[in-house]
C-alpha positions, 0 to 999 in steps of 0.5 A, a space after each residue: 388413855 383415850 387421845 380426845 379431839 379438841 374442836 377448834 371451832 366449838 368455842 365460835 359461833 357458826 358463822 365463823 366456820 362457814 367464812 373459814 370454809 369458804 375462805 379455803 377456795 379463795 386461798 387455793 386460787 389465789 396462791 395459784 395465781 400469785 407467782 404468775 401474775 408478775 410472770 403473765 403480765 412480763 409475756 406482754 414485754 412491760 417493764 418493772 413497773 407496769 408488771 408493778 401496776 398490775 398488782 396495785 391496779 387491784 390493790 387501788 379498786 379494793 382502795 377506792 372501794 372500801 368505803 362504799 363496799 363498808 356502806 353496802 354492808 351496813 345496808 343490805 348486810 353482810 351475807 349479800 355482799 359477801 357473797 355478791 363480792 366473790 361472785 364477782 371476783 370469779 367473772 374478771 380472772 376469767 375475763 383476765 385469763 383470755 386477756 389479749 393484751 397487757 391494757 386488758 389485762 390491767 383493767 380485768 384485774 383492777 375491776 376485780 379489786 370492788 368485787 374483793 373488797 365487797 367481800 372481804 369487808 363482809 367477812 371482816 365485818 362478821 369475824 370482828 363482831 362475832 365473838 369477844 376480845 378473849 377470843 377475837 384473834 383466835 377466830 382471826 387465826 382460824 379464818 387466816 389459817 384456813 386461807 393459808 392451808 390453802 394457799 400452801 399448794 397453790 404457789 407450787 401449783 401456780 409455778 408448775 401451770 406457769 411452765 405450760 400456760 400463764 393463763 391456766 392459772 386465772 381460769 382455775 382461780 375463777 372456777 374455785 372462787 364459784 364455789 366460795 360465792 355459792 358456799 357463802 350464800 347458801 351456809 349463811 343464809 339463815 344467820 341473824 348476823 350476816 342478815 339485811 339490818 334493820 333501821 335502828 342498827 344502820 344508825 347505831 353503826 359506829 361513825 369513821 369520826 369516833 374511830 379515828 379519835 381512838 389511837 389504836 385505832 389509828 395505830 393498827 392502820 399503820 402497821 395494816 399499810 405497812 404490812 401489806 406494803 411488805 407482804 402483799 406490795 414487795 412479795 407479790 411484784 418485785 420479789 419474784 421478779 428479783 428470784 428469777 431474773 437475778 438470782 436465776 431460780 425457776 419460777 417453781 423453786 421461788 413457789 416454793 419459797 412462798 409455800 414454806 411461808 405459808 407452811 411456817 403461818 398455817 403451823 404457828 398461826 393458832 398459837 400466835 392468835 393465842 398469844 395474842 389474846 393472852 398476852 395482849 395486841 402490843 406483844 403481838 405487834 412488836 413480834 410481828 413488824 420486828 421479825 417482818 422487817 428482818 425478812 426485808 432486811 435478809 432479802 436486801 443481801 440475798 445472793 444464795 437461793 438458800 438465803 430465800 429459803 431463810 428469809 421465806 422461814 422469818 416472815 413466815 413467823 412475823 406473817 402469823 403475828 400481823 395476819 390476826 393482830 391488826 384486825 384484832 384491834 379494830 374489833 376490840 374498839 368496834 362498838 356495834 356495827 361499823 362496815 364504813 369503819 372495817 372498810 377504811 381499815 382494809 383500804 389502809 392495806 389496800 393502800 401498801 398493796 398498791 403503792 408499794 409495787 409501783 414505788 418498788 418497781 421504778 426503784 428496781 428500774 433505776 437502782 435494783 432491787 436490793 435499795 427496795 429491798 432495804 425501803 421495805 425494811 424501813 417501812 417495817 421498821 416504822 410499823 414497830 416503832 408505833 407499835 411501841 406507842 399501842 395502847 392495850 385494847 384488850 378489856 378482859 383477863 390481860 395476862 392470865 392463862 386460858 
């Protein structure tokens, strides 16, 4: 009996594989600079909310951004942006990686966040309208998983570069995010939908105004924001601060938490874009938020390095559902082109990356960092209840097997 190799990516356009290929260099650098980054900026002698700052000073450039980043794109198209965004991603963690002092490195990190955006709108852009609602989440799953597979080894090779140099960890990232821009570039060069558009499909893009008048529209913003205020906000600020300094686990043991999530995603994260396109986006939704709360939730009684590994095994679960989910909504209402609208969709996280450190770490100062734990909760708690209220947005095949 012959074992046959099923081509995950036989069933896509081209231009989804090159995103997932660059995509693998961003991924391994950023999960080598995650744990880090709270640890680099404490080396300054800031508070929990200055650590706080820094993560949500690139969370408010992407926020600030998105709109004009969304413009860009529906002008010089999404292989120049794209491109363009990573390149200039590279040029401030190396700026970041010699920072002398906290100011410096606040600013580094936050001018980065308009390269990110730029990029990670083009991405978003092609992705969305590249292929149809009966496969939109898997095309989702590839592209989150190959950035997942990468950052599986970045987090304990993060934690281990931390024991010898804080700033190690941004130098690598830059040299790995060269290799995505160039990637980028030369891949898509020849790709009519990554291409400059013509004047007719400038104005043909959808309005922000049509968008918002679409409730699940508006629903995937919400869990989008508190999503990122869990995943990105709580679990790259406080959470490894609360590791370390309370429960007294090495900077490596908590990199290992972070790895088995990833491990967890990268595993389910197919099968979950599957489900999601066969069961629809509410199914999808109501897994997700419920089992991302219960994380939260399991974190606010943590008092065993074990009771980490546990949680670290939930979200890694809920992540996979909510890493395709969101974004395959906005694609199933997206008519034509929209980078305006994709970009107002992304800053709807870049707001819970940004406000979530800030908000989390002056709880932490003042109460500990079990109530921020138990907000989060509450936040995800949100999520689900409106993902009660999600319309179907799915038009093809509800219910059927593929």
């Amino acid at each position: 009996m012959k074992n046959k190799f099923t081509n995950p990516f036989a069933e896509f356009p081209r231009e989804v594989g090159v995103l997932v290929f660059a995509s693998f260099f961003v991924a391994v650098g950023f999960g080598i600079i995650a744990p880090t980054i709270p640890l680099f900026a404490r080396s300054f002698g800031v508070n929990n909310a200055q650590v706080g700052a820094i993560v949500s000073a690139f969370a408010f450039a992407r926020f600030a951004s998105g709109l004009f980043s969304g413009k860009l794109v529906d002008h010089f198209g999404e292989r120049i942006i794209y491109s363009v965004g990573i390149g200039f991603v590279a040029l401030t963690s190396f700026a970041a990686g010699m920072a002398q002092s906290y100011e410096q490195l606040l600013v580094f990190r936050a001018v980065g966040g308009l390269g990110s955006s730029m990029f990670s709108v083009a991405a978003g852009s092609i992705l969305l309208r590249a292929v149809d609602d009966d496969h939109r989440a898997r095309a989702q799953s590839l592209y989150n998983g190959s950035f997942l597979i990468g950052m599986m080894a970045g987090p304990v090779v993060g934690g281990a570069l931390s024991g010898f140099s804080l700033r190690a960890p941004l130098l690598i990232y830059g040299v790995l995010l060269v290799g995505a821009s160039s990637s980028g570039a030369i891949l898509l060069r020849h790709s009519k939908l990554a291409a400059k558009p013509d004047a007719q499909q400038e104005r043909d893009a959808i309005t922000l105004r049509s968008a918002l008048a679409l409730k699940p529209y508006r629903i995937a913003l919400i869990i989008s924001f508190c999503t990122s205020w869990t995943l990105f906000g709580m679990s790259r600020s406080v959470l490894p601060l609360f590791m370390v300094e309370e429960i007294k686990v090495s900077p490596s043991f908590m990199g290992l938490g972070f790895t088995i999530t990833t491990i967890i995603q990268g595993i389910f994260l197919l099968k979950a874009g599957k489900l999601s396109d066969i069961n629809g986006r509410k199914f999808s939704a109501l897994v997700g938020t419920s089992l991302t709360a219960l994380f939260a939730l399991t974190l606010a009684f943590t008092i065993h390095p074990w009771m980490f590994i546990a949680a670290s095994i939930i979200v890694g679960f809920g992540g996979a559902f909510l890493s395709t989910t969101p974004s395959s909504i906005v694609g199933d209402v997206l008519e034509g082109k929209g980078g305006q609208v994709i970009g107002l969709f992304q800053m709807s996280g870049d707001a819970g990356a940004m406000v979530a450190p800030i908000i989390l770490g002056t709880i932490a100062d003042h109460s500990g960092y079990r109530p921020a734990f138990l907000l989060t909760a509450v936040m995800m708690a949100i999520a689900a209840a409106v993902s009660i209220k999600l319309p179907e947005t799915r038009s093809s095949h509800l219910g059927q097997s593929k």
